[in-house]
N, CA, C and O atoms as a CHARMM CRD file, in Angstrom:
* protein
*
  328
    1    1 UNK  N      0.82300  -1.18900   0.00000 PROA 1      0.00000
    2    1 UNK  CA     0.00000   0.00000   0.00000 PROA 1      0.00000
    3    1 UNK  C      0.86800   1.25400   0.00000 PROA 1      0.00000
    4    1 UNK  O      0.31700   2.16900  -0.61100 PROA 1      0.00000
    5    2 UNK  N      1.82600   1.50600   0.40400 PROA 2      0.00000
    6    2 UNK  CA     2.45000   2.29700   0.89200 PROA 2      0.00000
    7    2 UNK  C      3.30800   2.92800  -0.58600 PROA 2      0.00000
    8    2 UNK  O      3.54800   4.10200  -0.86500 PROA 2      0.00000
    9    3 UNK  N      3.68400   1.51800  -1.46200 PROA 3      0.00000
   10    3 UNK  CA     4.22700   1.95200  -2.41200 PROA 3      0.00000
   11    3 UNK  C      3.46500   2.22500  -3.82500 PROA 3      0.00000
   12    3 UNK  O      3.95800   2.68100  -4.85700 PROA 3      0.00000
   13    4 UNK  N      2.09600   1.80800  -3.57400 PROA 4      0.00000
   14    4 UNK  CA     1.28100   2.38200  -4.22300 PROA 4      0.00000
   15    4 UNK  C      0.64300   4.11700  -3.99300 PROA 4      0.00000
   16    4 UNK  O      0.23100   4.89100  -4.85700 PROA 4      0.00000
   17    5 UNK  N      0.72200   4.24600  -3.00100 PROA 5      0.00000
   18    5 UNK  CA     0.57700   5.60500  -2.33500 PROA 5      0.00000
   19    5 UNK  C      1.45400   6.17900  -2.72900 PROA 5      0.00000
   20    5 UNK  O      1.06200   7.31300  -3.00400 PROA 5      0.00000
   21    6 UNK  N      3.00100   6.00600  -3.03900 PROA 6      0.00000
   22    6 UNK  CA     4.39000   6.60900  -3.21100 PROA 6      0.00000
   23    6 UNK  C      4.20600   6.91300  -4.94600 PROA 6      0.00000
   24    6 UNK  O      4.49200   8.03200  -5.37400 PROA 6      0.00000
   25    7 UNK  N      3.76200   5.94100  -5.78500 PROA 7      0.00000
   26    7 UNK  CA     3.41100   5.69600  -6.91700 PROA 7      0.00000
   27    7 UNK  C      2.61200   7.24300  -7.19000 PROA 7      0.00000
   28    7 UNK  O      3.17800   8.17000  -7.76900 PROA 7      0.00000
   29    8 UNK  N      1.39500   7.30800  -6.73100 PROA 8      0.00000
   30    8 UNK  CA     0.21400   8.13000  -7.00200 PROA 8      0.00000
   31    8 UNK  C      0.99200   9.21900  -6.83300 PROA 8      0.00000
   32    8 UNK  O      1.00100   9.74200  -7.94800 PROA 8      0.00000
   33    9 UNK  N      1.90000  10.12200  -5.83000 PROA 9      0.00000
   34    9 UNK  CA     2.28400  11.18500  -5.35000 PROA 9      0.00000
   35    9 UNK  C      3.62600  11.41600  -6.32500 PROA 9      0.00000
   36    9 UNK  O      4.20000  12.49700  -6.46300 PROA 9      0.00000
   37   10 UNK  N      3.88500  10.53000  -6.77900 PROA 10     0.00000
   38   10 UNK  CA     5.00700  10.79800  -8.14000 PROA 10     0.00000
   39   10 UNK  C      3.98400  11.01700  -9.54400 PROA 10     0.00000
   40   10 UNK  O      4.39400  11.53100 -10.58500 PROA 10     0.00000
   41   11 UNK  N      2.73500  10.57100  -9.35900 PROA 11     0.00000
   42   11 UNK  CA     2.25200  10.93900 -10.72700 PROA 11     0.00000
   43   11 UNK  C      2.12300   9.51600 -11.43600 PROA 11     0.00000
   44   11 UNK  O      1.44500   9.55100 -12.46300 PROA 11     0.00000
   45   12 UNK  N      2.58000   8.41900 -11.12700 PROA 12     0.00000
   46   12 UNK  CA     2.12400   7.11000 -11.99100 PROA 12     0.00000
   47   12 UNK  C      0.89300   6.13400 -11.63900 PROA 12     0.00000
   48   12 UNK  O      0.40100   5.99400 -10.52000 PROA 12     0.00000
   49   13 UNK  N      0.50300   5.49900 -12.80600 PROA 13     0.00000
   50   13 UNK  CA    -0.74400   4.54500 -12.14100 PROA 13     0.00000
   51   13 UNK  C     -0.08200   3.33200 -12.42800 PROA 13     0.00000
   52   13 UNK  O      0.19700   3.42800 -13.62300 PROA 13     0.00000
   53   14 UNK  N      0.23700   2.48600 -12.10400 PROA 14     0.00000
   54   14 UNK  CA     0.56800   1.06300 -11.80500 PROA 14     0.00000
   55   14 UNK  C     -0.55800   0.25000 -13.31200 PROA 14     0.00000
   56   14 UNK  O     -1.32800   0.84700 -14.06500 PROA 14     0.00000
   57   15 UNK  N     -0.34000  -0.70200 -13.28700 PROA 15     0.00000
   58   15 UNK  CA    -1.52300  -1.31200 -14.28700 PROA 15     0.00000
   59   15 UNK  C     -1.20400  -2.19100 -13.33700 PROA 15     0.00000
   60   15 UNK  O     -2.09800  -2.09200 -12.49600 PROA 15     0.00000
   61   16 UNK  N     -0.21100  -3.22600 -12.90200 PROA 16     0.00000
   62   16 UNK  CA    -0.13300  -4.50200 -11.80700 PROA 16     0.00000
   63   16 UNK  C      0.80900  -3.86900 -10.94800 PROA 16     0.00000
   64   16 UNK  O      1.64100  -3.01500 -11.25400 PROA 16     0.00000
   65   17 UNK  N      0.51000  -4.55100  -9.47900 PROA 17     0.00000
   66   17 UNK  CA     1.34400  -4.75600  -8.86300 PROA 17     0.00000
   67   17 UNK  C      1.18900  -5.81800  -8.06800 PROA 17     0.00000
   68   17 UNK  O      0.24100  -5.80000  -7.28400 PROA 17     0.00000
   69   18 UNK  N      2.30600  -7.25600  -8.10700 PROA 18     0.00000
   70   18 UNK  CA     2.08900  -8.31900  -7.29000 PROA 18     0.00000
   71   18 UNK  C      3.24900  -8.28900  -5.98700 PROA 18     0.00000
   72   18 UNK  O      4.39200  -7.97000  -6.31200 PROA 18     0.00000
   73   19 UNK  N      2.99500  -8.59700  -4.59100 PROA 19     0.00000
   74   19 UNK  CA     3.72100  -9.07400  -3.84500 PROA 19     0.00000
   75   19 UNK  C      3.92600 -10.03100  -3.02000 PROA 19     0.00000
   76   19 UNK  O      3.17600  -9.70900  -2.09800 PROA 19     0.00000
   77   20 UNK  N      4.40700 -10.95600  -2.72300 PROA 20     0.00000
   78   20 UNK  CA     4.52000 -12.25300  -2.04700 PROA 20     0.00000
   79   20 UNK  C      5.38300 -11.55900  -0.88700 PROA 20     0.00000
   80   20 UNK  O      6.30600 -10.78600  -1.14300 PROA 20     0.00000
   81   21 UNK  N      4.91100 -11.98700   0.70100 PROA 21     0.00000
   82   21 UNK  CA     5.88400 -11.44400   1.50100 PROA 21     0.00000
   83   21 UNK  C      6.40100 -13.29100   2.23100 PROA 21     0.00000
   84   21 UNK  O      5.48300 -14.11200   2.23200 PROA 21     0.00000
   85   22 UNK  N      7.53800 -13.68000   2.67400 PROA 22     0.00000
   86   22 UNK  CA     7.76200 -14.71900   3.12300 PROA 22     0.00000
   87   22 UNK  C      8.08900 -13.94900   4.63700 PROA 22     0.00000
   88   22 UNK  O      8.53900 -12.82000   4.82600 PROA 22     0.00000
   89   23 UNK  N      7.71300 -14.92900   5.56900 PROA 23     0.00000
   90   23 UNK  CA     7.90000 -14.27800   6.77200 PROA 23     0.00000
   91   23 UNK  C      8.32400 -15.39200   7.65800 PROA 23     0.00000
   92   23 UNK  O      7.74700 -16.47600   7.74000 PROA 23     0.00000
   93   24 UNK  N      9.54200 -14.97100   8.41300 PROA 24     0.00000
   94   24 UNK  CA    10.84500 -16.22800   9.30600 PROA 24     0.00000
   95   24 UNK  C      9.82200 -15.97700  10.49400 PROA 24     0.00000
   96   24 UNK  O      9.41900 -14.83600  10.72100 PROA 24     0.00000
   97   25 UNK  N      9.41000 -17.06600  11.24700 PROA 25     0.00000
   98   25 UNK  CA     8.74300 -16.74500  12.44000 PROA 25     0.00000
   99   25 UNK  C      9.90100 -17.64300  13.47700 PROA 25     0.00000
  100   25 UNK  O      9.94200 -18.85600  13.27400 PROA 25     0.00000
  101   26 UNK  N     10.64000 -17.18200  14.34900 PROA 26     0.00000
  102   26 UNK  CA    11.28800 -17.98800  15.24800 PROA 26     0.00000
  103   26 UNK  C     10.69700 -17.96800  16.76200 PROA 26     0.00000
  104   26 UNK  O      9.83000 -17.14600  17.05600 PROA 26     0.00000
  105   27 UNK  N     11.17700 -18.86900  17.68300 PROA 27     0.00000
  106   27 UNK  CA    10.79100 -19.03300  19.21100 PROA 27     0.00000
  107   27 UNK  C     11.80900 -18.44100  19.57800 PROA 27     0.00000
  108   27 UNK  O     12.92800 -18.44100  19.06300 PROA 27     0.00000
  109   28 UNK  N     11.29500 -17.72900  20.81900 PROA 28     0.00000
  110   28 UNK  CA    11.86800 -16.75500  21.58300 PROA 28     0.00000
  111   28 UNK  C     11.60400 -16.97800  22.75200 PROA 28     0.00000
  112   28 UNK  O     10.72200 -17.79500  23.01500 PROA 28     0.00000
  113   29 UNK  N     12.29500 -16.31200  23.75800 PROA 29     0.00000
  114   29 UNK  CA    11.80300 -16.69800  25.33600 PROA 29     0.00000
  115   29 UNK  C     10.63000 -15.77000  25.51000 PROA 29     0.00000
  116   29 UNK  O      9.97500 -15.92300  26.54200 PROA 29     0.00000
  117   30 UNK  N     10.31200 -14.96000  24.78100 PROA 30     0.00000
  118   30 UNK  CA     8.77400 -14.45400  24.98800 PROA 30     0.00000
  119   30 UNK  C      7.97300 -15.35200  24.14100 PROA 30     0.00000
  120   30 UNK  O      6.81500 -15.02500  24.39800 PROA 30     0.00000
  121   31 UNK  N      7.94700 -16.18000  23.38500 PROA 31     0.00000
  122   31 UNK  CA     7.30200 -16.73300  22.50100 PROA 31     0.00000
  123   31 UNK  C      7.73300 -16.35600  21.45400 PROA 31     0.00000
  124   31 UNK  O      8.69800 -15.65900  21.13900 PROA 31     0.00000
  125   32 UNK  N      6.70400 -17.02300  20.74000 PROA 32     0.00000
  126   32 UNK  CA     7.09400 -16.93900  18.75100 PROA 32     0.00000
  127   32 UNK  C      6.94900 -15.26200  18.08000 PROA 32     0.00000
  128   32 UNK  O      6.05800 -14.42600  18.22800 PROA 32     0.00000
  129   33 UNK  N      8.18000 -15.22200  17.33800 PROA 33     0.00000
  130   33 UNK  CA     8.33900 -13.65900  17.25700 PROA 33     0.00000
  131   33 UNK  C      8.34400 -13.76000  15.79900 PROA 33     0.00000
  132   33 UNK  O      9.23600 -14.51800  15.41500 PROA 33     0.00000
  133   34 UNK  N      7.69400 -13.28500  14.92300 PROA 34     0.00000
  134   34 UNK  CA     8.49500 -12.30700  13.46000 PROA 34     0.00000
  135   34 UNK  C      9.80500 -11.59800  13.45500 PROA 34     0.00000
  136   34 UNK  O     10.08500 -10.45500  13.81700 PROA 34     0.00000
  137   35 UNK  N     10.55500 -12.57100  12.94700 PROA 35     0.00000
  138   35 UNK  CA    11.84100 -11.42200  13.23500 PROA 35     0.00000
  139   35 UNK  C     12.42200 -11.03900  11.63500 PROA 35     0.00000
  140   35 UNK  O     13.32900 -10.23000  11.44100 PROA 35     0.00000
  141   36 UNK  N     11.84900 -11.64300  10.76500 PROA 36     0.00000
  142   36 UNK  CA    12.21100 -10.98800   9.25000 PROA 36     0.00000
  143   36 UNK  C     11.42400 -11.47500   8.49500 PROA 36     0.00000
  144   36 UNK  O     10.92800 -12.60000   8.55900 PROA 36     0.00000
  145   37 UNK  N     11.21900 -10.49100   7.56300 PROA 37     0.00000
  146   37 UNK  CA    10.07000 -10.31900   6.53500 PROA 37     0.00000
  147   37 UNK  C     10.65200  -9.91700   4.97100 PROA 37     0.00000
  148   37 UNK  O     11.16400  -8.79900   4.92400 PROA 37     0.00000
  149   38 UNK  N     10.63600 -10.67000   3.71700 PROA 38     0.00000
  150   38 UNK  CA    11.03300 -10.71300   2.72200 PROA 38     0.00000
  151   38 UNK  C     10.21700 -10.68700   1.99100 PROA 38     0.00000
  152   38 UNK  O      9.51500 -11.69800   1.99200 PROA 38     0.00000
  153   39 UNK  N      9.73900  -9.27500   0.71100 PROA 39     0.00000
  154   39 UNK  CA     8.80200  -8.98200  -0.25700 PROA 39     0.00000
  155   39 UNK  C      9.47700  -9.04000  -1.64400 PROA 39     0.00000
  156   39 UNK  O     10.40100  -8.33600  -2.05100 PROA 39     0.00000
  157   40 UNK  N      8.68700 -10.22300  -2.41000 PROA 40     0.00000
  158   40 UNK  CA     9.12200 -10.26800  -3.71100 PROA 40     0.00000
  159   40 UNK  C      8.09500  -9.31800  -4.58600 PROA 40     0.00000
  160   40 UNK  O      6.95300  -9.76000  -4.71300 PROA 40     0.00000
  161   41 UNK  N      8.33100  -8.34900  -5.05500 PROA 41     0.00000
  162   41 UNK  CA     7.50500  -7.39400  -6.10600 PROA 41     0.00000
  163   41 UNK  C      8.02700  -7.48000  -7.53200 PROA 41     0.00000
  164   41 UNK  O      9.17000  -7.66000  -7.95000 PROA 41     0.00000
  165   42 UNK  N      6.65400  -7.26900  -8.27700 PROA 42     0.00000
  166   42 UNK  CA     7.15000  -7.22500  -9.31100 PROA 42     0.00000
  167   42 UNK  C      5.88300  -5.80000 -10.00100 PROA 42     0.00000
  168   42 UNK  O      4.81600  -5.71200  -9.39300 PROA 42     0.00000
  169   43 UNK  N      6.05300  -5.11600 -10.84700 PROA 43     0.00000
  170   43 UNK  CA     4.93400  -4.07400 -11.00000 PROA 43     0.00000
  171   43 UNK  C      5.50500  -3.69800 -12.45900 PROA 43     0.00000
  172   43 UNK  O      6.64300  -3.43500 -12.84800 PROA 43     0.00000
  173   44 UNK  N      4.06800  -3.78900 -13.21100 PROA 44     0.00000
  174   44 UNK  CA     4.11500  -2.93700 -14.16000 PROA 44     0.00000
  175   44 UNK  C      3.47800  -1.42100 -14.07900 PROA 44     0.00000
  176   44 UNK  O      2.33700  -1.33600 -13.62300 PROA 44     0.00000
  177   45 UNK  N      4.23200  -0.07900 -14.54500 PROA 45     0.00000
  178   45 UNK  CA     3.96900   1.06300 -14.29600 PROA 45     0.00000
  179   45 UNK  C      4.35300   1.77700 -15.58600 PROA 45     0.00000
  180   45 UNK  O      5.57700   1.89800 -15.53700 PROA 45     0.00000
  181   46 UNK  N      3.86400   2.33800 -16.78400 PROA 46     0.00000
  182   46 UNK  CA     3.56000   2.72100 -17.72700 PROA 46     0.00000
  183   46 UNK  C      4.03400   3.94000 -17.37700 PROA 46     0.00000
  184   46 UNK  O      3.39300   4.77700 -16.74200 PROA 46     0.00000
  185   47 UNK  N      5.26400   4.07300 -17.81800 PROA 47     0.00000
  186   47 UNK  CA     6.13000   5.54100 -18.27300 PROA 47     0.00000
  187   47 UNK  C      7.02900   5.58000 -17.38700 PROA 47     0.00000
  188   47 UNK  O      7.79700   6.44200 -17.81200 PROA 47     0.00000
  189   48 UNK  N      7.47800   5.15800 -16.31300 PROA 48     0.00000
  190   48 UNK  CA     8.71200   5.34700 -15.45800 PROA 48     0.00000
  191   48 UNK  C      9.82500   4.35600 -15.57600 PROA 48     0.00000
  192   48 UNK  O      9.76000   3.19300 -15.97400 PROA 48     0.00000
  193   49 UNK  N     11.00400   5.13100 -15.09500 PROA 49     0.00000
  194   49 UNK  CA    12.13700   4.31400 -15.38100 PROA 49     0.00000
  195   49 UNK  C     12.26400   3.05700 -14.35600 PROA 49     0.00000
  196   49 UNK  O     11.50500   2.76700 -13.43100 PROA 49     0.00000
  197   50 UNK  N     13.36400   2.44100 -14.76000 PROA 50     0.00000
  198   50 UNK  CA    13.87400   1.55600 -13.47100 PROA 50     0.00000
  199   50 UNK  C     14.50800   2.24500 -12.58900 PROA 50     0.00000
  200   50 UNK  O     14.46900   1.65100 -11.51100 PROA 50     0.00000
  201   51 UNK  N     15.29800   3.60000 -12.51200 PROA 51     0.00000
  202   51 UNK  CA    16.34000   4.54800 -11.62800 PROA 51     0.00000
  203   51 UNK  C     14.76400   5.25400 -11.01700 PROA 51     0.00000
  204   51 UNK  O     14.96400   5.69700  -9.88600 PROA 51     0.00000
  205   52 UNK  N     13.79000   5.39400 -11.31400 PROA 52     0.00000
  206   52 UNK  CA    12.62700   6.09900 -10.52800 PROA 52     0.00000
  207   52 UNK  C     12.06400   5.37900 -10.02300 PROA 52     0.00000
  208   52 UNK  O     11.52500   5.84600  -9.02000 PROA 52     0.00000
  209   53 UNK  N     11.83700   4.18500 -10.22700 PROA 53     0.00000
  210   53 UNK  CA    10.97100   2.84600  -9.84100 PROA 53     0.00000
  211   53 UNK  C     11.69500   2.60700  -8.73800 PROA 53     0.00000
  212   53 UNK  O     11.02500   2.66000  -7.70700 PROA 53     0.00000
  213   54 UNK  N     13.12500   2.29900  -8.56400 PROA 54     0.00000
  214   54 UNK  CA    14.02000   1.57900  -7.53800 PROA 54     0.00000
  215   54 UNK  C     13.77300   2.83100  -6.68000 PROA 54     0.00000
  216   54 UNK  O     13.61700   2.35600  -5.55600 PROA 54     0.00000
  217   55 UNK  N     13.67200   3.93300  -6.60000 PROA 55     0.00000
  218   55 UNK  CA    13.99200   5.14200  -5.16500 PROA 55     0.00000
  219   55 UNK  C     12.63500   5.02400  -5.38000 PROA 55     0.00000
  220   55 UNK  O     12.40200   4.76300  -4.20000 PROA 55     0.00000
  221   56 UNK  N     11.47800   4.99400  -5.92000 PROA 56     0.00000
  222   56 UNK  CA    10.04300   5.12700  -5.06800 PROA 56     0.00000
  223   56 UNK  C      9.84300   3.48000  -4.71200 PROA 56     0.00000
  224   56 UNK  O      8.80100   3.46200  -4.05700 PROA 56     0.00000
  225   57 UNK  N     10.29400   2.21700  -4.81900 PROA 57     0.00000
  226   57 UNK  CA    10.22400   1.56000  -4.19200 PROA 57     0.00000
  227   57 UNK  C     11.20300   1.10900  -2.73800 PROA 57     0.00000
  228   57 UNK  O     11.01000   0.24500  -1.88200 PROA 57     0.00000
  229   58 UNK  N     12.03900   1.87400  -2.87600 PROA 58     0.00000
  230   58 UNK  CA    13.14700   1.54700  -1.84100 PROA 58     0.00000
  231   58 UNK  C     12.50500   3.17800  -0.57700 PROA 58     0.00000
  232   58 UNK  O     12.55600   3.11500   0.65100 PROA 58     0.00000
  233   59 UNK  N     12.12600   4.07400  -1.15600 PROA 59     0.00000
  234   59 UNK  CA    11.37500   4.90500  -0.24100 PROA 59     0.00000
  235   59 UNK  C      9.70400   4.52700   0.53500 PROA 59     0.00000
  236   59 UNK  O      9.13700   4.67300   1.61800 PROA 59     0.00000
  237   60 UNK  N      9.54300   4.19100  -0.28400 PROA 60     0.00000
  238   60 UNK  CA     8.15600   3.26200   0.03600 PROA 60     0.00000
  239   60 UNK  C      8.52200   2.16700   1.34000 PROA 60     0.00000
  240   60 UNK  O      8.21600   2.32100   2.52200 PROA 60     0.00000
  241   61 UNK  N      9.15200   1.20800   0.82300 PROA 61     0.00000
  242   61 UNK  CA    10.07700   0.29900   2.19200 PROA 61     0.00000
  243   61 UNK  C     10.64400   1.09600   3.80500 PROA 61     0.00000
  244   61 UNK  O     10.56200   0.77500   4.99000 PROA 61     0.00000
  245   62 UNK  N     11.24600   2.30700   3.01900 PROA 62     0.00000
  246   62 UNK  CA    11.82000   2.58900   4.65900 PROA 62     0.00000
  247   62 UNK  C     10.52100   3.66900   5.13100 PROA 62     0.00000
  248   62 UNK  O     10.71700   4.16000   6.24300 PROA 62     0.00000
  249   63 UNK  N      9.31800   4.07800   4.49800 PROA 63     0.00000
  250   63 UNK  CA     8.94200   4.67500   5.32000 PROA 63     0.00000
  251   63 UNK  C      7.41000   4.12900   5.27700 PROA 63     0.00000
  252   63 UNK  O      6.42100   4.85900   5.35400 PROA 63     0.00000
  253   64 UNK  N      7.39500   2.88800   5.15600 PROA 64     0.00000
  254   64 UNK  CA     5.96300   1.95400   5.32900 PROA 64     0.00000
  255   64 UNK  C      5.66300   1.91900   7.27300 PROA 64     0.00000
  256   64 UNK  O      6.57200   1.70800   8.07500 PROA 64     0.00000
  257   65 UNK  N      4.72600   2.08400   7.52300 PROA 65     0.00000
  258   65 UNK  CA     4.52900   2.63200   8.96700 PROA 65     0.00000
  259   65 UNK  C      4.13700   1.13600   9.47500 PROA 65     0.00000
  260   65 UNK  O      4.15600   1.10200  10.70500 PROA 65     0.00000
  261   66 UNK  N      3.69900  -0.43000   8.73300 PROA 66     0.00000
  262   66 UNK  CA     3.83000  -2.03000   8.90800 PROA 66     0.00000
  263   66 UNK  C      4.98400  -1.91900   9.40300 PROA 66     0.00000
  264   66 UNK  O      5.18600  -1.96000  10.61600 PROA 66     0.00000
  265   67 UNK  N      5.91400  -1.75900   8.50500 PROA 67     0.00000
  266   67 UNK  CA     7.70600  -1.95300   8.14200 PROA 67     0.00000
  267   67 UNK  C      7.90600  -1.08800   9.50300 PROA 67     0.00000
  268   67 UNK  O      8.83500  -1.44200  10.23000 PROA 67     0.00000
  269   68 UNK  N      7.28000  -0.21800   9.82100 PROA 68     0.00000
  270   68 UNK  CA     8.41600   0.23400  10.64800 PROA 68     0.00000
  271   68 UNK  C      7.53600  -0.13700  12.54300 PROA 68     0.00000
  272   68 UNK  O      7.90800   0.45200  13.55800 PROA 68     0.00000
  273   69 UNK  N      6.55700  -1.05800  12.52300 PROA 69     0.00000
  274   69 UNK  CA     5.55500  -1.58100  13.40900 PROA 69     0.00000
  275   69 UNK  C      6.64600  -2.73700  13.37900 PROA 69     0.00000
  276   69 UNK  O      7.42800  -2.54500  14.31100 PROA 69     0.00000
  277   70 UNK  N      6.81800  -3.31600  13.00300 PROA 70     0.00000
  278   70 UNK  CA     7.23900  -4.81900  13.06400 PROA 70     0.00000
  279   70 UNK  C      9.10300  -4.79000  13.67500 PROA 70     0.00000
  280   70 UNK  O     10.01200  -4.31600  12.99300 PROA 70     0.00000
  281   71 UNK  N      9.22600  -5.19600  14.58100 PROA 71     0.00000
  282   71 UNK  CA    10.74100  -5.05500  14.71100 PROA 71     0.00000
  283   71 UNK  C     11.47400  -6.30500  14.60000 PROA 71     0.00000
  284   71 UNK  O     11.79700  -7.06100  15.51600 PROA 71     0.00000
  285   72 UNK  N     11.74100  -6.44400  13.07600 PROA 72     0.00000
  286   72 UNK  CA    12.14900  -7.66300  12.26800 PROA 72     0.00000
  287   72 UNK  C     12.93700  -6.94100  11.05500 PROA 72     0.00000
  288   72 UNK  O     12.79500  -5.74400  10.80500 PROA 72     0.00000
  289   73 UNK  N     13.76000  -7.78400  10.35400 PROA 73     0.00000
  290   73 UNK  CA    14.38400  -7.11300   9.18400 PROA 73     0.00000
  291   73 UNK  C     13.82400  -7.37700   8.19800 PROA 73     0.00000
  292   73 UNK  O     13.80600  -8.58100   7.94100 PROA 73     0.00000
  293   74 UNK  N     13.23900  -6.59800   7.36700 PROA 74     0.00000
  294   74 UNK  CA    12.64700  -6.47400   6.52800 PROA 74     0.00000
  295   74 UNK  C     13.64700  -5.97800   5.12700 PROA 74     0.00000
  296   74 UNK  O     14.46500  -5.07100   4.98000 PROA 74     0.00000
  297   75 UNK  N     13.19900  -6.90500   4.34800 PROA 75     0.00000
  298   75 UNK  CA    14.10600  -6.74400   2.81100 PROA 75     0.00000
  299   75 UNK  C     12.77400  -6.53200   2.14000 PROA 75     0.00000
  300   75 UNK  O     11.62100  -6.48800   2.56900 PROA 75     0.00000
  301   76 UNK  N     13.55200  -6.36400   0.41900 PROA 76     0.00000
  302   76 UNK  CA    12.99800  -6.06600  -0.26100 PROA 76     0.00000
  303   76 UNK  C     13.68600  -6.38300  -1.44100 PROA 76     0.00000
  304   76 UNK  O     14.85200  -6.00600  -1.55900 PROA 76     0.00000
  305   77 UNK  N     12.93800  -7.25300  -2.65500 PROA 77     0.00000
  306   77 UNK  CA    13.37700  -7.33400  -4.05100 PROA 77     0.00000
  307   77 UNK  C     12.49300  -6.49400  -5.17400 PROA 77     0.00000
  308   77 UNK  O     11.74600  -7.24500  -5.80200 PROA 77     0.00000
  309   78 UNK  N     12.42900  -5.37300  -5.48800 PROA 78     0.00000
  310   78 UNK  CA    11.79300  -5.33700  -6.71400 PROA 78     0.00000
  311   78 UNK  C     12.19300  -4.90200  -7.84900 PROA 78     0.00000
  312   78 UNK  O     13.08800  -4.12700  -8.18700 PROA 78     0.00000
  313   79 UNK  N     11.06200  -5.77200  -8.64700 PROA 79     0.00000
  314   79 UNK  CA    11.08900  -5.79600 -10.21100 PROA 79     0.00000
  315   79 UNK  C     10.28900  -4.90600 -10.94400 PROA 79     0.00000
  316   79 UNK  O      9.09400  -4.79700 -10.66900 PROA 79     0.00000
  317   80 UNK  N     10.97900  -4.04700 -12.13700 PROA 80     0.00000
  318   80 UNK  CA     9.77800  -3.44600 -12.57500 PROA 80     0.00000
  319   80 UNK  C      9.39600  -4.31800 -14.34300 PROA 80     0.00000
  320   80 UNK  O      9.94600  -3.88800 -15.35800 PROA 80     0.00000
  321   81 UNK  N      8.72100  -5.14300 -14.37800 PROA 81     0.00000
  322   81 UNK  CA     8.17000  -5.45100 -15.49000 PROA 81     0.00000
  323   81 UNK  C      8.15700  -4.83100 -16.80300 PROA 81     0.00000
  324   81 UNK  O      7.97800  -3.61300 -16.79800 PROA 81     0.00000
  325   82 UNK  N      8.32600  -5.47300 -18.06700 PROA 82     0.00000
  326   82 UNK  CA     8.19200  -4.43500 -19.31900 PROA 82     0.00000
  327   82 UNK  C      6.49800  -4.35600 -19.89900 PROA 82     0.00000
  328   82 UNK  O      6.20200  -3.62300 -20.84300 PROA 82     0.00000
């Protein structure tokens, strides 16, 4: 959501955007914790580059307010589709 929101405020409309998040759940002495979270994206976006795509998706990541709820490491792969 966040990088769809980032999308709109640069001026692009997306036609797709897919994400798969994989998420490490380990045991902890408080119990079972989320401690890292890995999003595979891939998005088609009609008129932007890959050098604009990578900083509104890599800005989108560090300032997703989930991402920054969750105290786990959170990555990120994305693709921008032709």
């Amino acid at each position: 959501m966040a990088f769809s929101a980032e999308l709109g405020k640069a001026g692009f409309t997306p036609t797709a955007i897919n994400t798969t998040a994989t998420v490490t759940l380990d045991k902890t002495d408080a119990g079972f914790t989320v401690t890292e979270s890995h999003l595979d994206m891939t998005a088609k976006i009609p008129g932007i580059d890959a050098e604009k795509f990578t900083a509104i998706a890599n800005g989108a990541k560090a300032g997703c307010p989930i991402s920054r709820l969750l105290n786990a490491k959170i990555s990120l792969d994305a693709k921008l589709e032709a």
